[in-house]
KOLDOKOL-697370 format. One record per atom (N, C-alpha, C): residue number from 1; y, x, z; atom name. Coordinates in steps of 0.2 Angstrom, whole numbers. Example, Ala and Ser with C-alpha at 12.3 -4.5 7.8 and 13.67 -1.06 7.14 Angstrom:
2
<atom><n>1</n><north>-28</north><east>66</east><up>39</up><atom>N</atom></atom>
<atom><n>1</n><north>-22</north><east>62</east><up>39</up><atom>CA</atom></atom>
<atom><n>1</n><north>-16</north><east>66</east><up>39</up><atom>C</atom></atom>
<atom><n>2</n><north>-11</north><east>64</east><up>35</up><atom>N</atom></atom>
<atom><n>2</n><north>-5</north><east>68</east><up>36</up><atom>CA</atom></atom>
<atom><n>2</n><north>0</north><east>64</east><up>39</up><atom>C</atom></atom>
This chain:
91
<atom><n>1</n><north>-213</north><east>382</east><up>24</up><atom>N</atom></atom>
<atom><n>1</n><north>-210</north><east>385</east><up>18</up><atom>CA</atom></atom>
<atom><n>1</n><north>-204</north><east>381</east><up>16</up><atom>C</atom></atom>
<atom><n>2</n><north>-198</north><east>384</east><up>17</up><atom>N</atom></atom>
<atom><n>2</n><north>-192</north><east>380</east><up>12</up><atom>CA</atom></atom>
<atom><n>2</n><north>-191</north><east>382</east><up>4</up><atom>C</atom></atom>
<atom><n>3</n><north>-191</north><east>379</east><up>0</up><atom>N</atom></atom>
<atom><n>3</n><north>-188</north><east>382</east><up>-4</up><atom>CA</atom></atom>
<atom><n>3</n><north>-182</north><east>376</east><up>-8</up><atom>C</atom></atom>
<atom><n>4</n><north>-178</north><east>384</east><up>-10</up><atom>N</atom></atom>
<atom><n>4</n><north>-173</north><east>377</east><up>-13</up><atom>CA</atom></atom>
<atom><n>4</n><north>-170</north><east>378</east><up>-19</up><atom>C</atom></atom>
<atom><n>5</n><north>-169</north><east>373</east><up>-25</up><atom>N</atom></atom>
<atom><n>5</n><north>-171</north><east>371</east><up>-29</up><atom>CA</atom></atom>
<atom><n>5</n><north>-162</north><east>371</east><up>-30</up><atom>C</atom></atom>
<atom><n>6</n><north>-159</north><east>375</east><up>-36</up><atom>N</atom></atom>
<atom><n>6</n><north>-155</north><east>377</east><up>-37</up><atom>CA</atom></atom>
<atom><n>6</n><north>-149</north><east>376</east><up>-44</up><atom>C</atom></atom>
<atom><n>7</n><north>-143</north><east>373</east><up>-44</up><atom>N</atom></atom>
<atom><n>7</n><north>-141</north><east>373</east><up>-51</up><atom>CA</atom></atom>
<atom><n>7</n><north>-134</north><east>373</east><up>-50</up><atom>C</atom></atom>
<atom><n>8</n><north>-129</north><east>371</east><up>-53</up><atom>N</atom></atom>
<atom><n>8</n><north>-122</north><east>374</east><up>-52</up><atom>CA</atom></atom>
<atom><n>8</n><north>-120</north><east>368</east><up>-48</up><atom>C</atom></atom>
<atom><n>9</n><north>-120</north><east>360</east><up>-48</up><atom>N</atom></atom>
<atom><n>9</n><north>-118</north><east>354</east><up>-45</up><atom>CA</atom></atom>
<atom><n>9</n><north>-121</north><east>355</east><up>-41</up><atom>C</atom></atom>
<atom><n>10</n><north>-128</north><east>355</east><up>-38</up><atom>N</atom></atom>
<atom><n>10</n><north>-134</north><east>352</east><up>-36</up><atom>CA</atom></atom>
<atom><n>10</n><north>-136</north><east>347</east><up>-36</up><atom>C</atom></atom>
<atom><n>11</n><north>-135</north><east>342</east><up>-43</up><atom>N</atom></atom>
<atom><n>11</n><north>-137</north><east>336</east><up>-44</up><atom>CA</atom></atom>
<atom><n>11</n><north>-141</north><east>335</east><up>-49</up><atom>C</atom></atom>
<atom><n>12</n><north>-139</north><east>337</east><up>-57</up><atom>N</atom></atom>
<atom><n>12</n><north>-146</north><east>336</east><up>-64</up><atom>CA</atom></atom>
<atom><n>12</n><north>-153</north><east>339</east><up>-60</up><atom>C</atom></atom>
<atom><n>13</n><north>-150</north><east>346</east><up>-63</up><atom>N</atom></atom>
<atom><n>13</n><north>-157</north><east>350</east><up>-65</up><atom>CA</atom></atom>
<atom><n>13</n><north>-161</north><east>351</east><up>-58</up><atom>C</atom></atom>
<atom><n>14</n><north>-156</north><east>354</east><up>-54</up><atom>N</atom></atom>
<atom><n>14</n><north>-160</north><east>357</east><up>-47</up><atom>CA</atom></atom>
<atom><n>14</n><north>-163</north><east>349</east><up>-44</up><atom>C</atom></atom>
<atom><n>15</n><north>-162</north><east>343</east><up>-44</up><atom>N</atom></atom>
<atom><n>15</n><north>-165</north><east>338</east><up>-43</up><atom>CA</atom></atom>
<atom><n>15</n><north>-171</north><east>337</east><up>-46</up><atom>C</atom></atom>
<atom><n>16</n><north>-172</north><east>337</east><up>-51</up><atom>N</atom></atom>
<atom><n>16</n><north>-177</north><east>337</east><up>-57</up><atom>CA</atom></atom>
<atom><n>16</n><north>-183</north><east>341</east><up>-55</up><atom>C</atom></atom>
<atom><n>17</n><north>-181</north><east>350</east><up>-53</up><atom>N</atom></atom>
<atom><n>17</n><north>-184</north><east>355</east><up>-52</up><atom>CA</atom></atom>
<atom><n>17</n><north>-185</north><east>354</east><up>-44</up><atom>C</atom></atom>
<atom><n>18</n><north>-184</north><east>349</east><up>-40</up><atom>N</atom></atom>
<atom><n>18</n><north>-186</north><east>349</east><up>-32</up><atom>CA</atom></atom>
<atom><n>18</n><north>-190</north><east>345</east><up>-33</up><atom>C</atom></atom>
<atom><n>19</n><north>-190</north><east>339</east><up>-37</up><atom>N</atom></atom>
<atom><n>19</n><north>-197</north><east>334</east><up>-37</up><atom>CA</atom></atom>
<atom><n>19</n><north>-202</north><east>337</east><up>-38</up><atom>C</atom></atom>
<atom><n>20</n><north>-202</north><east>340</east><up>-44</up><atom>N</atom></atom>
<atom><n>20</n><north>-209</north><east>344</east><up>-48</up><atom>CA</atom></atom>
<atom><n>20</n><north>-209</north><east>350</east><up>-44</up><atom>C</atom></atom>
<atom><n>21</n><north>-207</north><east>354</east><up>-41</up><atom>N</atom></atom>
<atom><n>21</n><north>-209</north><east>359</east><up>-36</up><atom>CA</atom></atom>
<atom><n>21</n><north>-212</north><east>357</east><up>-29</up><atom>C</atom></atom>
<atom><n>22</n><north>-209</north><east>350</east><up>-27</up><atom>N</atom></atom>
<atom><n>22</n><north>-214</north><east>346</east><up>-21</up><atom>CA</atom></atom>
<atom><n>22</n><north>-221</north><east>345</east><up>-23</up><atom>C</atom></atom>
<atom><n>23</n><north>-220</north><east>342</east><up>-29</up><atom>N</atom></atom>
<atom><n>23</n><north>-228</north><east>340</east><up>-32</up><atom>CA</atom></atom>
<atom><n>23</n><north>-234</north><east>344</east><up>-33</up><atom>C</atom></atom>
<atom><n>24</n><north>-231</north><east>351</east><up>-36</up><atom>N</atom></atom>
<atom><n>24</n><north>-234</north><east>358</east><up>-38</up><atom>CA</atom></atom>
<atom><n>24</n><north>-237</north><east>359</east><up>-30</up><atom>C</atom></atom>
<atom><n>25</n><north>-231</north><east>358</east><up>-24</up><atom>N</atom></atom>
<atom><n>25</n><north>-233</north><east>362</east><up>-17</up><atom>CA</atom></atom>
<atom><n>25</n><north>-236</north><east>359</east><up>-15</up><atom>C</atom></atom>
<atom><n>26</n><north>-240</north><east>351</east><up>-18</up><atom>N</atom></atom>
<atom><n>26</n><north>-244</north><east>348</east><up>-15</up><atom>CA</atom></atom>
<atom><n>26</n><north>-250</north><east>350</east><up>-18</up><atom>C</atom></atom>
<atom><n>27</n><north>-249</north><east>349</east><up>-24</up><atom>N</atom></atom>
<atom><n>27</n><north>-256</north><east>350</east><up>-26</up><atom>CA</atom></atom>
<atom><n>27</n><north>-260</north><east>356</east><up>-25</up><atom>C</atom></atom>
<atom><n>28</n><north>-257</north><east>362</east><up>-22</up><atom>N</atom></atom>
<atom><n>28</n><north>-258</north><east>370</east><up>-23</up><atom>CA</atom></atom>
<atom><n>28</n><north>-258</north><east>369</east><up>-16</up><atom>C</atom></atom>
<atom><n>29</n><north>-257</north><east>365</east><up>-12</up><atom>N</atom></atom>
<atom><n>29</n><north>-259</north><east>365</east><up>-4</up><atom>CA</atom></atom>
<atom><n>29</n><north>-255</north><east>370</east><up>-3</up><atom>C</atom></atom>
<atom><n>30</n><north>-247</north><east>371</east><up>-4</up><atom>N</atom></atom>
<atom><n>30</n><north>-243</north><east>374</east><up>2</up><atom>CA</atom></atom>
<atom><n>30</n><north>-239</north><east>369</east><up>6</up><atom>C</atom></atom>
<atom><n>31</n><north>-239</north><east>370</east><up>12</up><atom>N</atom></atom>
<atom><n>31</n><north>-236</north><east>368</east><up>17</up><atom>CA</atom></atom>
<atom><n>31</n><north>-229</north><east>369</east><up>15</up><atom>C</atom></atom>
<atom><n>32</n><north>-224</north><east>364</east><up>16</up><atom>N</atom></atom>
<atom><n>32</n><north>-216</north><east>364</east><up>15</up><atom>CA</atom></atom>
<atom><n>32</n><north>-212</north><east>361</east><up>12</up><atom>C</atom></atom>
<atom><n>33</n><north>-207</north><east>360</east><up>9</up><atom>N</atom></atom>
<atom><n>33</n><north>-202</north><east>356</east><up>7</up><atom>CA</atom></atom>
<atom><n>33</n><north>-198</north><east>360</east><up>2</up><atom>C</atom></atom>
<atom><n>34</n><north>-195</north><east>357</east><up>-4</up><atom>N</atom></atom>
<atom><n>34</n><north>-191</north><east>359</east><up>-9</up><atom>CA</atom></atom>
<atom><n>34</n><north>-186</north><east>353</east><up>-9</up><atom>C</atom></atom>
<atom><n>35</n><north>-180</north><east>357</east><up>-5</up><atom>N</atom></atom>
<atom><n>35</n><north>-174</north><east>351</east><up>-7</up><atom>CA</atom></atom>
<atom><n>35</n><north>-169</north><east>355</east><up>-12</up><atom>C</atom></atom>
<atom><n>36</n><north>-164</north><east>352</east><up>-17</up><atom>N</atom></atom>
<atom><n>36</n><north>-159</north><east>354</east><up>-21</up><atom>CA</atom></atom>
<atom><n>36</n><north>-153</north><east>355</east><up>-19</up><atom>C</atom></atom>
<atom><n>37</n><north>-150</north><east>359</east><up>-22</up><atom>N</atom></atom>
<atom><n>37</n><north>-144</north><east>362</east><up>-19</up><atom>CA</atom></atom>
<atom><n>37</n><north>-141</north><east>363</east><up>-24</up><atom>C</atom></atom>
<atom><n>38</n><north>-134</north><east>365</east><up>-23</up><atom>N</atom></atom>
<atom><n>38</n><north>-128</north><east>366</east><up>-27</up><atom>CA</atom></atom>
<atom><n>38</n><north>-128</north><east>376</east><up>-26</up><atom>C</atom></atom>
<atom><n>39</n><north>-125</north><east>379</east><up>-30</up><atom>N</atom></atom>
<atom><n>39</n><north>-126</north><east>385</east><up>-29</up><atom>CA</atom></atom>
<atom><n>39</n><north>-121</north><east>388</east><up>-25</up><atom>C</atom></atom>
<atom><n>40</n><north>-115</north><east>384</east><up>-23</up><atom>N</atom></atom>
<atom><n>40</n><north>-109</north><east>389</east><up>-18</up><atom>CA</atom></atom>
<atom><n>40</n><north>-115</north><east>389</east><up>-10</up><atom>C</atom></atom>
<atom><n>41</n><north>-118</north><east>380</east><up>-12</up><atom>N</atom></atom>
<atom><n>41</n><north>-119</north><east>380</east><up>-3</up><atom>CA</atom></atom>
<atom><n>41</n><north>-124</north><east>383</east><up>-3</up><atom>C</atom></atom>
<atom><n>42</n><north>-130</north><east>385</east><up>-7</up><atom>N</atom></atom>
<atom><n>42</n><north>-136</north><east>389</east><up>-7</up><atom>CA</atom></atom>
<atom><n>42</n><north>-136</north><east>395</east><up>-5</up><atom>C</atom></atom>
<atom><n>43</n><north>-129</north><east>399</east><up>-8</up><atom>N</atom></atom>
<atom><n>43</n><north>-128</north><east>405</east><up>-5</up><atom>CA</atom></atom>
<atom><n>43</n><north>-127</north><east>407</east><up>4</up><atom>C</atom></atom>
<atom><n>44</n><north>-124</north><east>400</east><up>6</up><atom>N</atom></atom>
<atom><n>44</n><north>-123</north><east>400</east><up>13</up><atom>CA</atom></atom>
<atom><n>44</n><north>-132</north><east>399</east><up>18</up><atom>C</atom></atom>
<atom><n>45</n><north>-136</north><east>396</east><up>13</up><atom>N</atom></atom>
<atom><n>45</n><north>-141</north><east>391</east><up>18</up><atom>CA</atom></atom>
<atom><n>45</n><north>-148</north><east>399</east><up>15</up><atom>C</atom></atom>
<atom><n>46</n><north>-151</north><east>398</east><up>20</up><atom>N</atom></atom>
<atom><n>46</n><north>-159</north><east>402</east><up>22</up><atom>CA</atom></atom>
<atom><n>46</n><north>-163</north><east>398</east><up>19</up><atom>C</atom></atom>
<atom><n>47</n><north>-165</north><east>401</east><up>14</up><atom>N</atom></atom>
<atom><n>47</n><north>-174</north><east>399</east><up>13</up><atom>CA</atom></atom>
<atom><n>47</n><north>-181</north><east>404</east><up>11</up><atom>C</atom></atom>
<atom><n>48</n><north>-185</north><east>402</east><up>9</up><atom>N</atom></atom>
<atom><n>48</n><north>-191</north><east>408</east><up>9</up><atom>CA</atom></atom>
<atom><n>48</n><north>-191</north><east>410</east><up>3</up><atom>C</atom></atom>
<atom><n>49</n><north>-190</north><east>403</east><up>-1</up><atom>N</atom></atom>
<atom><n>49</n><north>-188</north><east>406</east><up>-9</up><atom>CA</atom></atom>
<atom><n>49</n><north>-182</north><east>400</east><up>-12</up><atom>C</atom></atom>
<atom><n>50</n><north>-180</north><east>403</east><up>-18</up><atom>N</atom></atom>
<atom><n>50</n><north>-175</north><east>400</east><up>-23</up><atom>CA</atom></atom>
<atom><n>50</n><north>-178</north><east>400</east><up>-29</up><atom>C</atom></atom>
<atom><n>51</n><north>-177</north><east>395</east><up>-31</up><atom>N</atom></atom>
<atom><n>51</n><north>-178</north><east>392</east><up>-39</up><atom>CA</atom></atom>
<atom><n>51</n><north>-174</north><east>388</east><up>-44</up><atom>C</atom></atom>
<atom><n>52</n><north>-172</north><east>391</east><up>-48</up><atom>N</atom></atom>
<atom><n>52</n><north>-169</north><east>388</east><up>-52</up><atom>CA</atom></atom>
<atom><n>52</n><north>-169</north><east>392</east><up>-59</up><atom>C</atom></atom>
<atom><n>53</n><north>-163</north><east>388</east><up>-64</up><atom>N</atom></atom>
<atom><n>53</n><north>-163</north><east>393</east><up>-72</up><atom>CA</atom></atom>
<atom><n>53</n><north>-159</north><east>400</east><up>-70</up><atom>C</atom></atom>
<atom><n>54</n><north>-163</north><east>403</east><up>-73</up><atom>N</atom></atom>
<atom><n>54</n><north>-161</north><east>414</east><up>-74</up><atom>CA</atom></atom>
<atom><n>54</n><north>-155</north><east>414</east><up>-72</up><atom>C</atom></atom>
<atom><n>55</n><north>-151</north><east>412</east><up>-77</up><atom>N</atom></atom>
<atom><n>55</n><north>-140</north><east>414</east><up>-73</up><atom>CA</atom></atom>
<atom><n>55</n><north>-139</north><east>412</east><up>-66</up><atom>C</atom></atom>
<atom><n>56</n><north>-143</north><east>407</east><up>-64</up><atom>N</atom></atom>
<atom><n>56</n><north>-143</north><east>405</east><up>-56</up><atom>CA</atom></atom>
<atom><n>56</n><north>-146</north><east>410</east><up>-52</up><atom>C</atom></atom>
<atom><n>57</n><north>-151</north><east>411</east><up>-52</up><atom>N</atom></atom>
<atom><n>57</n><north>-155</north><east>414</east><up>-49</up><atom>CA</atom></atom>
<atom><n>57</n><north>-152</north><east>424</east><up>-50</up><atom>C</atom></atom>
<atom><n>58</n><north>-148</north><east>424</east><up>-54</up><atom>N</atom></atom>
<atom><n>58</n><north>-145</north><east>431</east><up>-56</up><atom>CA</atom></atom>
<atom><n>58</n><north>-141</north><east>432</east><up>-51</up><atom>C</atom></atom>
<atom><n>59</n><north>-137</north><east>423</east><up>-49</up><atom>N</atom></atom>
<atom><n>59</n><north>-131</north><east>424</east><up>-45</up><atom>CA</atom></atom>
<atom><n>59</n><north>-132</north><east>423</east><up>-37</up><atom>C</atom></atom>
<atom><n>60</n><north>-138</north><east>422</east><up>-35</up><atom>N</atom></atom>
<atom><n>60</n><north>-141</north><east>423</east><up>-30</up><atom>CA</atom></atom>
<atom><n>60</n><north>-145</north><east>428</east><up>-27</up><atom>C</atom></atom>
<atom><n>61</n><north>-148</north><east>433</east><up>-33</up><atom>N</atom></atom>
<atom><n>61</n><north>-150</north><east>439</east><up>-31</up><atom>CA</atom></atom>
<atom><n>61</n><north>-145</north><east>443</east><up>-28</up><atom>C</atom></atom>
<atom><n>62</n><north>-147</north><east>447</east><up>-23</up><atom>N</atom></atom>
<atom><n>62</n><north>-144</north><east>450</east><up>-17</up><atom>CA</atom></atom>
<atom><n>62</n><north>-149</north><east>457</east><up>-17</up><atom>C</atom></atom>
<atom><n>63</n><north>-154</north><east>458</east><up>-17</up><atom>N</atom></atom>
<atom><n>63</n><north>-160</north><east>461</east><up>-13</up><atom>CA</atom></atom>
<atom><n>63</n><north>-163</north><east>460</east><up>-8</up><atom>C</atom></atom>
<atom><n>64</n><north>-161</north><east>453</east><up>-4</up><atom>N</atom></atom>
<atom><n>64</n><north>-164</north><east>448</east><up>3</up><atom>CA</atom></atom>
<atom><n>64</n><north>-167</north><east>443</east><up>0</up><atom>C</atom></atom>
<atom><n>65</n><north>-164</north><east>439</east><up>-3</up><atom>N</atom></atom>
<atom><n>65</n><north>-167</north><east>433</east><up>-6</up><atom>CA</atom></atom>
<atom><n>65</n><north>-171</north><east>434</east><up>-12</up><atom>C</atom></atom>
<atom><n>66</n><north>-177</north><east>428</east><up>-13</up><atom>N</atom></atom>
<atom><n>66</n><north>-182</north><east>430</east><up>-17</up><atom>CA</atom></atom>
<atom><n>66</n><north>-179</north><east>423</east><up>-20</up><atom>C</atom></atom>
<atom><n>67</n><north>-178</north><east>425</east><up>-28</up><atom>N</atom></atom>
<atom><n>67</n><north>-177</north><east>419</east><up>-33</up><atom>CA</atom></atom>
<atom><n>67</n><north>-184</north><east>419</east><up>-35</up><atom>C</atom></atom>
<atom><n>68</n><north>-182</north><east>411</east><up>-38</up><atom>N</atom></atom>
<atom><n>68</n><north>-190</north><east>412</east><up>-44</up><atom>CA</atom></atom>
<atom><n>68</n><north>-186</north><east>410</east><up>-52</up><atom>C</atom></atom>
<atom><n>69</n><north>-183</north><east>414</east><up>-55</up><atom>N</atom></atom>
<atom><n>69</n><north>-182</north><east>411</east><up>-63</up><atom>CA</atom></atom>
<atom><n>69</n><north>-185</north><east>406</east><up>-66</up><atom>C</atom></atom>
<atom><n>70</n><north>-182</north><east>401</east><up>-67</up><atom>N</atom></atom>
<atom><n>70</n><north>-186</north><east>396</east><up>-70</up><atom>CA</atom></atom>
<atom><n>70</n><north>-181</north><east>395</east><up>-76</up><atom>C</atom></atom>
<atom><n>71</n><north>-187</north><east>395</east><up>-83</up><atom>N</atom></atom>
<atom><n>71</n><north>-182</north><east>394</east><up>-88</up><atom>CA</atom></atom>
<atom><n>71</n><north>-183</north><east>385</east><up>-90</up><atom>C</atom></atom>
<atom><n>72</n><north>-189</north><east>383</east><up>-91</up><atom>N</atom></atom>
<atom><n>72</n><north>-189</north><east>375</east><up>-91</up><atom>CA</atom></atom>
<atom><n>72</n><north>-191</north><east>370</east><up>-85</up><atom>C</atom></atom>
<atom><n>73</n><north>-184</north><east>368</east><up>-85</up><atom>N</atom></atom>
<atom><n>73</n><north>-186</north><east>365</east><up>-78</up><atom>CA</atom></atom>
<atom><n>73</n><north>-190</north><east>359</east><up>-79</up><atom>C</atom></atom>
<atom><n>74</n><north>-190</north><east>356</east><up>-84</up><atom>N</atom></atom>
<atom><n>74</n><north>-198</north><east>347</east><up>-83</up><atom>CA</atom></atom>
<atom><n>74</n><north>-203</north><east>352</east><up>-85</up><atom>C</atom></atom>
<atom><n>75</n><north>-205</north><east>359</east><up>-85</up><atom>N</atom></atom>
<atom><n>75</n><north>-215</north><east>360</east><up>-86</up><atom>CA</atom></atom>
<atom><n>75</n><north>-215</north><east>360</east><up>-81</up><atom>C</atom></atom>
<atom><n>76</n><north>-221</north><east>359</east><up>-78</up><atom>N</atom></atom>
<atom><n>76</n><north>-225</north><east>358</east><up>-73</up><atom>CA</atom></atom>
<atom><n>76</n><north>-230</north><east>363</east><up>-72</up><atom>C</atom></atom>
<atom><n>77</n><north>-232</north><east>365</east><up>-79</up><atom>N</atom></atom>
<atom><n>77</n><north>-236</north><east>371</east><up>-81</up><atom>CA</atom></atom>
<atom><n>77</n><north>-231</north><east>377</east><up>-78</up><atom>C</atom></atom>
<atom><n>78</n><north>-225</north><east>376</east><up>-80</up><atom>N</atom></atom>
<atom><n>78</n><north>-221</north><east>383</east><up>-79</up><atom>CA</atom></atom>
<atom><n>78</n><north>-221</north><east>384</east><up>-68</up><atom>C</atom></atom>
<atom><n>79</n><north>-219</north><east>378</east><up>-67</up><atom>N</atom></atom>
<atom><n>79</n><north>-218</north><east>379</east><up>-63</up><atom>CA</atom></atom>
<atom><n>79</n><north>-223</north><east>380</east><up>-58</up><atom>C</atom></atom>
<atom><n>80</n><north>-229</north><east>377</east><up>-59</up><atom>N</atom></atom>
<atom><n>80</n><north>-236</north><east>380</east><up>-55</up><atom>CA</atom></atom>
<atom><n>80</n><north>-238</north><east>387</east><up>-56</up><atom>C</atom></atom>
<atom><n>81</n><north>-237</north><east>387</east><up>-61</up><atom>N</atom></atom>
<atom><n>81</n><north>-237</north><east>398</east><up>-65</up><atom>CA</atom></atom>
<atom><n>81</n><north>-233</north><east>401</east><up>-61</up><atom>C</atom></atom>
<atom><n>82</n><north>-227</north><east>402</east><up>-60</up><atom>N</atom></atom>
<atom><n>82</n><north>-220</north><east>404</east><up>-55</up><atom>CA</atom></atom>
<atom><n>82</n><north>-224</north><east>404</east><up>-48</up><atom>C</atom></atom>
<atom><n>83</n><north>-226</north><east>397</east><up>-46</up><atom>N</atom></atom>
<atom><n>83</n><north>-227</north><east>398</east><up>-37</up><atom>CA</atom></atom>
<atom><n>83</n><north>-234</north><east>399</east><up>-34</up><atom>C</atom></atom>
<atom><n>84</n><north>-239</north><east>400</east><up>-41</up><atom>N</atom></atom>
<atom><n>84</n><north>-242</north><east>405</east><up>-38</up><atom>CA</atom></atom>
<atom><n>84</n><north>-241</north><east>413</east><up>-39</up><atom>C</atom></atom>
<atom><n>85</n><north>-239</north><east>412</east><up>-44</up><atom>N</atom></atom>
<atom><n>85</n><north>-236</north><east>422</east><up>-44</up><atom>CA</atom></atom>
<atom><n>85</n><north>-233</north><east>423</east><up>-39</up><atom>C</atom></atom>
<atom><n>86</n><north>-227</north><east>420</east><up>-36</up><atom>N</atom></atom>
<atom><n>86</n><north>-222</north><east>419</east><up>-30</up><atom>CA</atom></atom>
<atom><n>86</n><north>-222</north><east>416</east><up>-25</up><atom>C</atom></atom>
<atom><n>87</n><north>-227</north><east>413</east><up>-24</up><atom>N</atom></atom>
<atom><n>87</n><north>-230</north><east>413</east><up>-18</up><atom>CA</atom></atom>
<atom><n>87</n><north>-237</north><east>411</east><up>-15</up><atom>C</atom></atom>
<atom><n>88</n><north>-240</north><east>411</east><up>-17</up><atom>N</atom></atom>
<atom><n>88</n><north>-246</north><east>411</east><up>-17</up><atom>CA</atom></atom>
<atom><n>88</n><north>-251</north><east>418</east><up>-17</up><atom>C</atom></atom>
<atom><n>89</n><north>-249</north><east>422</east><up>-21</up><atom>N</atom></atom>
<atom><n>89</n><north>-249</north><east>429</east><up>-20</up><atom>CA</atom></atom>
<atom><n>89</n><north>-248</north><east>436</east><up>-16</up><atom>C</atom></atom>
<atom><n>90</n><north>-240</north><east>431</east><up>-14</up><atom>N</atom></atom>
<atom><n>90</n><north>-237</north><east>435</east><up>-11</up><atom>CA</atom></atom>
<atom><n>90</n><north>-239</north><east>435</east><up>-3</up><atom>C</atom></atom>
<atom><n>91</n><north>-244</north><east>431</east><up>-3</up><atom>N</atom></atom>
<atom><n>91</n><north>-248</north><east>428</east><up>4</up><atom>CA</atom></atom>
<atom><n>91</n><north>-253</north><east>432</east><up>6</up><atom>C</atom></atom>
């Protein structure tokens, strides 16, 4: 599973939100990796899902790619909520 952890530089927030989404994907036993990105090169790069805050993930929606909105990127609560809905269900 790739996913990639999304924000306009790819350095504050999408950094912040790849840690804590590794962590989430370890505890919840999915297999894969969350690297951060910047959002010009996320658009060029393949992964199974994207994550990052709403106005990101708006400018990433296509109808191929699966965002996951994320409004606080430090809860940890938020984001284990998210990737079971989004991936874990979707299983």
């Amino acid at each position: 599973m790739k996913v990639l952890a999304v924000c306009g530089n790819g350095l504050g927030s999408s950094f912040m939100i790849s840690i804590n989404v590794n962590k989430v994907m370890k505890d919840l036993g999915i297999e894969g990796e969350c690297k951060n990105m910047d959002l010009a090169s996320a658009k060029m790069e393949v992964a199974d899902f994207y994550i990052g805050a709403p106005e990101i993930m708006e400018q990433l929606a296509d109808g191929v790619r699966k965002t996951i909105p994320l409004v606080n990127v430090v809860s940890i609560d938020e984001i284990e909520g998210l990737l079971r809905k989004y991936i874990l269900e979707e299983a």
